[in-house]
C-alpha positions as a Python dict, from the first residue, in 0.01 Angstrom:
ca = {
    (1, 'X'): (0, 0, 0),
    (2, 'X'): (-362, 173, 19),
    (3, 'X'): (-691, 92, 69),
    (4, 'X'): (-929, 312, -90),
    (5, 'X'): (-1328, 335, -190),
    (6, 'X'): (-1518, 538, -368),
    (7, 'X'): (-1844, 587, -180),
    (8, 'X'): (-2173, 743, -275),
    (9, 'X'): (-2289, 1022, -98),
    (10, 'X'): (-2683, 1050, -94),
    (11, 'X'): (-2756, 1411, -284),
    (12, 'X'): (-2393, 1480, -307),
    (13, 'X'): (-2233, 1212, -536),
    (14, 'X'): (-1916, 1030, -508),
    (15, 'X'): (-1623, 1077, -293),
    (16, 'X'): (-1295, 872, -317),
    (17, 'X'): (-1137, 806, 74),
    (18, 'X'): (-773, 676, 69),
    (19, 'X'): (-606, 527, 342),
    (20, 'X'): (-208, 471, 311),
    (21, 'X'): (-41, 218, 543),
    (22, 'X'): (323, 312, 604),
    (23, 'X'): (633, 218, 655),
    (24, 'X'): (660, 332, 1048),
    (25, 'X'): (1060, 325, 1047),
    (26, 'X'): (1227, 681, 1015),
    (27, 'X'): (1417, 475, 740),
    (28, 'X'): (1156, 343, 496),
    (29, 'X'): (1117, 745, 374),
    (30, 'X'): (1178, 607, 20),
    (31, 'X'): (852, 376, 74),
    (32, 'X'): (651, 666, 169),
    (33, 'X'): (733, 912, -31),
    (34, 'X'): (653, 658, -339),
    (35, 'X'): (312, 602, -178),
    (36, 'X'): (265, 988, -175),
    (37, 'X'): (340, 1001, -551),
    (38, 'X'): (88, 710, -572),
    (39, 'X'): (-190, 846, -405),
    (40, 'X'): (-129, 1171, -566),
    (41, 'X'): (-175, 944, -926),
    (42, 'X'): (-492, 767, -726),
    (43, 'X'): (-668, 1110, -677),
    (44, 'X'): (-599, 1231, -1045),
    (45, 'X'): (-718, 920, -1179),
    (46, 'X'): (-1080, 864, -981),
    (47, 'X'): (-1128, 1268, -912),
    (48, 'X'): (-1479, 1366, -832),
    (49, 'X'): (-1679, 1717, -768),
    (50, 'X'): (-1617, 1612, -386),
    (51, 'X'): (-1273, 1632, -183),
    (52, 'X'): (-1076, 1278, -154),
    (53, 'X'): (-1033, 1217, 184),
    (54, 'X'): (-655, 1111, 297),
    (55, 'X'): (-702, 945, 643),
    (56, 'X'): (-454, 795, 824),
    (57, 'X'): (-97, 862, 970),
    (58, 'X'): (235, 833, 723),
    (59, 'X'): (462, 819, 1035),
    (60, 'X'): (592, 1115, 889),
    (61, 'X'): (729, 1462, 1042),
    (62, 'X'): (543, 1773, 909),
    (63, 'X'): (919, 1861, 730),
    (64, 'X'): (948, 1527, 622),
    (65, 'X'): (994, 1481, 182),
    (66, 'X'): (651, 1274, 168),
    (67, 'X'): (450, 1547, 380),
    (68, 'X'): (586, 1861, 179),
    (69, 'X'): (531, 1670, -108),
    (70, 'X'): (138, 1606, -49),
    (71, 'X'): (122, 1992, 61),
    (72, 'X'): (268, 2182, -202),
    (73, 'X'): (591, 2264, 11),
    (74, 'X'): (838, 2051, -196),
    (75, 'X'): (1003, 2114, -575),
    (76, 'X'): (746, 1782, -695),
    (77, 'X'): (365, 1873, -765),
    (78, 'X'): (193, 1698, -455),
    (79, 'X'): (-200, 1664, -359),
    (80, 'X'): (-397, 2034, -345),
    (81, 'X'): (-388, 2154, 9),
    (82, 'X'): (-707, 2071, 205),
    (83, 'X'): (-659, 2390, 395),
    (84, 'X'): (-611, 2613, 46),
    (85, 'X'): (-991, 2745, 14),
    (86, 'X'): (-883, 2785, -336),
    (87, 'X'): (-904, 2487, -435),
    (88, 'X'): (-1207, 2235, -407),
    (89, 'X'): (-1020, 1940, -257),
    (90, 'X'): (-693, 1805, -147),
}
């Protein structure tokens, strides 16, 4: 599950924050790596000229399939890196 707003930024516009609520046992990787792919669909669907913000913790290690997946490390197309100055968002 997710909670997630889109919020109006005076002079800027809007900007979409998501916040997923995990599974926290090492086991429930299934669970979170379907919430990746979900957010991923979130983003695509209520994209704006600003960033969406992902806040929160997936109770995920950095090598783990759901956090390679949201940062381009995986085989699946995941969330645009918020540390690529490339691109304009996640």
């Amino acid at each position: 599950m997710d909670l997630a707003v889109v919020v109006e930024i005076p002079g800027r516009g809007d900007q979409l924050f998501v916040v997923p609520t995990t599974p926290w046992r090492l086991e429930h990787e299934e669970a979170r790596e379907k919430q990746a792919h979900d957010i991923t669909d979130l983003d695509a669907r209520h994209r704006t000229e600003l960033p969406t913000i992902v806040a929160g913790d997936f109770n995920a290690g950095p090598s783990s399939p759901t956090i390679r997946y949201l940062t381009h490390t995986s085989t699946t197309r995941g969330l645009r890196r918020a540390t690529d100055p490339a691109t304009r968002g996640l």
